[in-house]
C-alpha positions as CSV (number, residue, x, y, z in Angstrom):
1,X,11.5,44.8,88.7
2,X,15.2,45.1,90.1
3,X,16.2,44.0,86.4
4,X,13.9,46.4,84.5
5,X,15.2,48.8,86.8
6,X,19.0,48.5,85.5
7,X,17.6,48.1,82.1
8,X,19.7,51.2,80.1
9,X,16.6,52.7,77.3
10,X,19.3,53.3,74.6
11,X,18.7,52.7,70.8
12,X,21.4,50.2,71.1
13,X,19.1,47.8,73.8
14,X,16.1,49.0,72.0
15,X,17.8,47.4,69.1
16,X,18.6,44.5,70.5
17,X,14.9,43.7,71.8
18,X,13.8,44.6,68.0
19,X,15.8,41.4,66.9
20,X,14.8,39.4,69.6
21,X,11.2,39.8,69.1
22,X,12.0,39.3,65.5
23,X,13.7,35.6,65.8
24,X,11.0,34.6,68.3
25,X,8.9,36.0,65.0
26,X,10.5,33.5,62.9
27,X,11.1,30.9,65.9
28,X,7.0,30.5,66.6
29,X,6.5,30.3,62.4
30,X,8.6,28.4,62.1
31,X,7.4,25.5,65.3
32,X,3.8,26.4,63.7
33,X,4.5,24.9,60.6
34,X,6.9,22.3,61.7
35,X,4.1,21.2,64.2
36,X,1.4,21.1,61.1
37,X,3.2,18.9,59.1
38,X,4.2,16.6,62.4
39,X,0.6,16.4,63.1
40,X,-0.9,15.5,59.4
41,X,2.0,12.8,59.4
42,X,1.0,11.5,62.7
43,X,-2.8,11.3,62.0
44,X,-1.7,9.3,59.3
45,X,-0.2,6.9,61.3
46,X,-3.0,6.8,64.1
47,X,-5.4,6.4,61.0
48,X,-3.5,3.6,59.6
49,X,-2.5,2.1,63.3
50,X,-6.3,2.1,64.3
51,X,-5.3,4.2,67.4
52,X,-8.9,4.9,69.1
53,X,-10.2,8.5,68.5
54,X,-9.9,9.0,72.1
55,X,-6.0,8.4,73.1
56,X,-5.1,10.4,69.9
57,X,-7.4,13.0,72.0
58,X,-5.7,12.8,74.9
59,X,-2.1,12.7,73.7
60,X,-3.3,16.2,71.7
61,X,-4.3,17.7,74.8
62,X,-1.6,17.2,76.5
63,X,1.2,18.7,73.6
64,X,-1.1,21.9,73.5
65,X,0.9,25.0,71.5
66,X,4.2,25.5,69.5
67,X,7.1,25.3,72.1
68,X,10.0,23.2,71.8
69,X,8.9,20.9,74.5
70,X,5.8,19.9,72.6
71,X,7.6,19.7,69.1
72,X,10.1,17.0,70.8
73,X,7.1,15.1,72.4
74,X,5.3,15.0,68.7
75,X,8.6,14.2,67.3
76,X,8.7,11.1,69.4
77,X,5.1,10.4,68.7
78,X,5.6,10.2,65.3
79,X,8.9,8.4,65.6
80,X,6.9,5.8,68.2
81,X,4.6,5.3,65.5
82,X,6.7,4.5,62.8
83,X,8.3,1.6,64.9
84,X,4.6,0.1,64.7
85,X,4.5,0.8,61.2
86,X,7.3,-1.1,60.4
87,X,6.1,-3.8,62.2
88,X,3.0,-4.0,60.0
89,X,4.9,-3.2,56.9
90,X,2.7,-5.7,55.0
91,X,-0.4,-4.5,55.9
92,X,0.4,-0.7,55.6
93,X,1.6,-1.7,51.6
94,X,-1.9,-3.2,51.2
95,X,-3.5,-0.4,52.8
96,X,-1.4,2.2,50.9
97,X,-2.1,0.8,47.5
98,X,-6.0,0.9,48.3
99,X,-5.8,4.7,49.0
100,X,-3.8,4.5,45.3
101,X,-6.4,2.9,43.3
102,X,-9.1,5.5,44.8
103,X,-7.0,8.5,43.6
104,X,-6.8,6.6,40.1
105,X,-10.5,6.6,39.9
106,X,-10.6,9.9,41.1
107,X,-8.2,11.2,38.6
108,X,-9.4,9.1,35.9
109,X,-5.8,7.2,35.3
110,X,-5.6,4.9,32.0
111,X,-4.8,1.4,32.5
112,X,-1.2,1.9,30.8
113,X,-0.1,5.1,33.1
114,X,-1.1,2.6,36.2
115,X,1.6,0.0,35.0
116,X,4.0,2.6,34.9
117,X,4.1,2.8,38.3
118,X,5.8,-0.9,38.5
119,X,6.1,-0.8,42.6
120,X,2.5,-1.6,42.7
121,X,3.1,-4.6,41.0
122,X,5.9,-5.9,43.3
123,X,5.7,-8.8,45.9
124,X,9.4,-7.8,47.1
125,X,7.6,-6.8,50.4
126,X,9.8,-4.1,52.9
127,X,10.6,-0.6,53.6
128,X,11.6,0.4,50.0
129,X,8.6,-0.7,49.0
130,X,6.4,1.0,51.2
131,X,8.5,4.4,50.8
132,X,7.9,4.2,46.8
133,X,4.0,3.6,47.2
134,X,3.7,6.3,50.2
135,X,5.5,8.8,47.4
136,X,3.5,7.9,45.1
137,X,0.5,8.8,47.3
138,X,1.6,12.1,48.5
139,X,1.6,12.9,44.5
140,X,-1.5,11.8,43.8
141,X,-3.0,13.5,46.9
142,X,-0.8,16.4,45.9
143,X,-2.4,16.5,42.6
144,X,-5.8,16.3,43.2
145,X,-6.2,18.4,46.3
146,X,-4.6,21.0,43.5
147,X,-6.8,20.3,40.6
148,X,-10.1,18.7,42.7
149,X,-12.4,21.1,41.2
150,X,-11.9,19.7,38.1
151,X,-12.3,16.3,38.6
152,X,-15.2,16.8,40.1
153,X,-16.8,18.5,37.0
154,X,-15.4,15.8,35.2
155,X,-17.2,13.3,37.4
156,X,-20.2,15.1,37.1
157,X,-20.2,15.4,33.3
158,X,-19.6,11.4,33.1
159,X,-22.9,11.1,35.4
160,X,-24.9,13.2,33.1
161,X,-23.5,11.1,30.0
162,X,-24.3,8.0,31.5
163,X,-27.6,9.4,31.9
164,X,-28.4,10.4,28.3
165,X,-27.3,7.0,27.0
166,X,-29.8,5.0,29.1
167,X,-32.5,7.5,27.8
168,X,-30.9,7.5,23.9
169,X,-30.9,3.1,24.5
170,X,-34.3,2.9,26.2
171,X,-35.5,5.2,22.8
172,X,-37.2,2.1,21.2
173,X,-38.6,0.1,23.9
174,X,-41.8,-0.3,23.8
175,X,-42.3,0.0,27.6
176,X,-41.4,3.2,28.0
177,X,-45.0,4.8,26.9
178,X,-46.3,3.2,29.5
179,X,-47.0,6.1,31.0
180,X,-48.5,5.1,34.8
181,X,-47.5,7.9,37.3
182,X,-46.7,10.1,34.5
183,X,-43.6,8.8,34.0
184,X,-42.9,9.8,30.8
185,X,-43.5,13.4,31.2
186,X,-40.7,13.0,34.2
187,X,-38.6,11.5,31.6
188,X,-38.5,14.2,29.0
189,X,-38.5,16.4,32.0
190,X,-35.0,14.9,32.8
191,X,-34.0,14.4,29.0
192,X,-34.4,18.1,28.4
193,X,-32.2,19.3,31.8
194,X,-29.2,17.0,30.8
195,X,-29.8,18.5,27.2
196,X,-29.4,21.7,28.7
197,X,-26.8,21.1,31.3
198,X,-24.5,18.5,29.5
199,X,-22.9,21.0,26.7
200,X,-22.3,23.9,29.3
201,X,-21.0,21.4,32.0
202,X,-18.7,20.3,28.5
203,X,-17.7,23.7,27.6
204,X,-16.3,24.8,31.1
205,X,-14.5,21.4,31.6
206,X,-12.7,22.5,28.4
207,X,-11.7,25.7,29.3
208,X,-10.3,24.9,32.7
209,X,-8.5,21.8,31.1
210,X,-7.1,24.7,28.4
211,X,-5.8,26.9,31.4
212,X,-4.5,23.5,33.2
213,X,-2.5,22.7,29.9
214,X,-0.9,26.1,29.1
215,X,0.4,25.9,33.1
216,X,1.7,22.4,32.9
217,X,2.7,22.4,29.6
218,X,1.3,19.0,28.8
219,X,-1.3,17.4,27.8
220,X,-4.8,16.6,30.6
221,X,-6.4,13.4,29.8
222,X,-9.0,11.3,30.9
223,X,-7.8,7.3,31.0
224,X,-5.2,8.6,28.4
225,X,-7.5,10.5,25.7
226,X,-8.0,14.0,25.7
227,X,-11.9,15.4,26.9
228,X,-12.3,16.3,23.3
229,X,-11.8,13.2,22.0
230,X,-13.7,11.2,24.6
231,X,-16.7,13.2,24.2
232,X,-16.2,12.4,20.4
233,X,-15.7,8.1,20.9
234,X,-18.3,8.4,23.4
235,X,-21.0,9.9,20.7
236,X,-19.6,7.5,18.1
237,X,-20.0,4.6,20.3
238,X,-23.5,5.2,21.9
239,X,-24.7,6.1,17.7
240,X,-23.3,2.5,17.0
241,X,-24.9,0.8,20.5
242,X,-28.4,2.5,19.3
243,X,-27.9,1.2,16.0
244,X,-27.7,-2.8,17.5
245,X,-30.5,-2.1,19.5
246,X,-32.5,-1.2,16.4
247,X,-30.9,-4.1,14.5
248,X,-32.0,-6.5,16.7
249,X,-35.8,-5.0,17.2
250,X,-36.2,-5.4,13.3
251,X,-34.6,-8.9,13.4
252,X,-37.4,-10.2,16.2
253,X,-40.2,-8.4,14.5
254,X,-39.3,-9.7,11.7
255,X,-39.5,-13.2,13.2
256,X,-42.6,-12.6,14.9
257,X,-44.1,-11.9,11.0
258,X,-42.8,-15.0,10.1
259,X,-44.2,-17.2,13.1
C-alpha cells in the first residue's frame, strides 16, 4: 500500500507500466512456446526411454505453468534424458529407423528415393548417426502431418483398387454363382459402390495433388510415378492378369475335352 501510495500517476509511469506489461506479453509467449516444444521433445524421449506413464505424470504435475523456474527444471529433464539416450544409442537408431519405414509406407516412398537416404544403410553406429536419422524423421513427420489428408485419400483409393481387382480376377470362376446367402447379389452390391466411388475418390486425389504441385513446384508421386500414370499401369496390368486367368481356364478345359 505504502508503495502504491508514492506511486506518481504521470504519463511518463503510466508509460512505463505499458512496456512492462508489454515484455511480460512477449516474456509468457514466448516461455509458452519454448515450453511446447521442450515438452514434445521430452515425450519423445520418455516414449523411446519406456518411462512409466505414471512418473512422466508426476514429474508434469510438479513443473505446472510457463515460469522460468519450470522451463529450467524441463530443461534439465530433457537434458537428463538425453544422457540415457546416449546410452542406448543403438537401440534408439533401431527404433528411429522403424518410425522411418512407417512414414515411407505412409507416404508411399519408391524403393530408389529410400536408398537416397544412405544413413539408413550405415552400421557406423554413434551420435552422428542417430542425429541424421532423427532429422530425417522430423521431415518426414513434418511432411505428412502437412499433407496427411492426402495420403489418406490415397490410401483409400489403393483399398478400393485392390478391391475391384479381386472382383475383375474372381470374374471367371465358376464358384462365384454359387449364390448361398445371396452372396452374389452382395457382390454386385459392392462392385457397383466401388464403381461409383473409385473415379470421384480419383478425380479429387488429382486435384489436390494439382494444388500440391503448383505450391511445391515439383512433381507428387506415388513410389516414384505420378497418380496418373499409376492409375494407367495399374489398368494395364490387371487387363493383362485377367487375360492369364482366361488363358489358363481355356488351356484346362481344353484338357478336360481331351481326357
Amino acid at each position: 500500500s505504502g508503495n502504491l501510495d508514492s506511486f506518481q500517476l504521470s504519463n511518463e509511469n503510466m508509460g512505463w507500466l505499458e512496456q512492462i506489461k508489454q515484455s511480460l506479453t512477449i516474456q509468457l509467449e514466448e516461455n509458452k512456446n519454448l515450453q511446447k516444444t521442450l515438452l514434445m521433445k521430452l515425450e519423445s524421449l520418455w516414449s523411446r526411454m519406456e518411462l512409466p506413464t505414471e512418473d512422466r505424470a508426476t514429474f508434469l504435475d510438479q513443473h505446472r505453468g510457463y515460469s522460468d523456474a519450470v522451463i529450467v527444471k524441463i530443461k534439465e529433464e530433457v537434458h537428463k534424458m538425453e544422457e540415457l539416450k546416449l546410452q542406448n544409442i543403438e537401440k534408439f537408431i533401431k527404433l528411429t529407423r522403424e518410425e522411418i519405414e512407417q512414414y515411407w509406407e505412409k507416404m508411399f516412398v519408391a524403393e530408389e528415393d529410400k536408398k537416397l537416404f544412405t544413413a539408413f544403410y550405415s552400421d557406423n553406429i554413434g551420435e552422428n548417426l542417430l542425429a541424421e536419422h532423427e532429422i530425417k524423421l522430423d521431415t518426414l513427420s513434418n511432411d505428412y502431418m502437412r499433407d496427411e489428408a492426402l495420403y489418406r485419400e490415397i490410401m483409400s483409393r489403393n483399398k478400393l483398387w485392390s478391391a475391384w481387382e479381386e472382383f475383375e480376377c474372381r470374374e471367371n470362376d465358376p464358384n462365384r454363382f454359387d449364390n448361398r446367402g445371396g452372396k452374389l447379389l452382395l457382390e454386385e452390391k459392392q462392385r457397383k459402390k466401388i464403381l461409383r466411388e473409385l473415379p470421384k475418390v480419383e478425380e479429387s486425389i488429382q486435384k489436390q495433388i494439382a494444388v500440391w504441385e503448383k505450391e511445391n513446384e515439383r512433381l507428387f508421386t506415388v513410389y516414384g510415378h505420378k497418380f496418373t500414370d499409376l492409375i494407367n499401369n495399374q489398368k494395364e496390368e490387371l487387363a493383362q492378369r485377367k487375360e492369364q486367368i482366361k488363358e489358363k481356364d481355356r488351356e484346362q478345359n481344353e484338357e478336360k475335352g481331351l481326357d
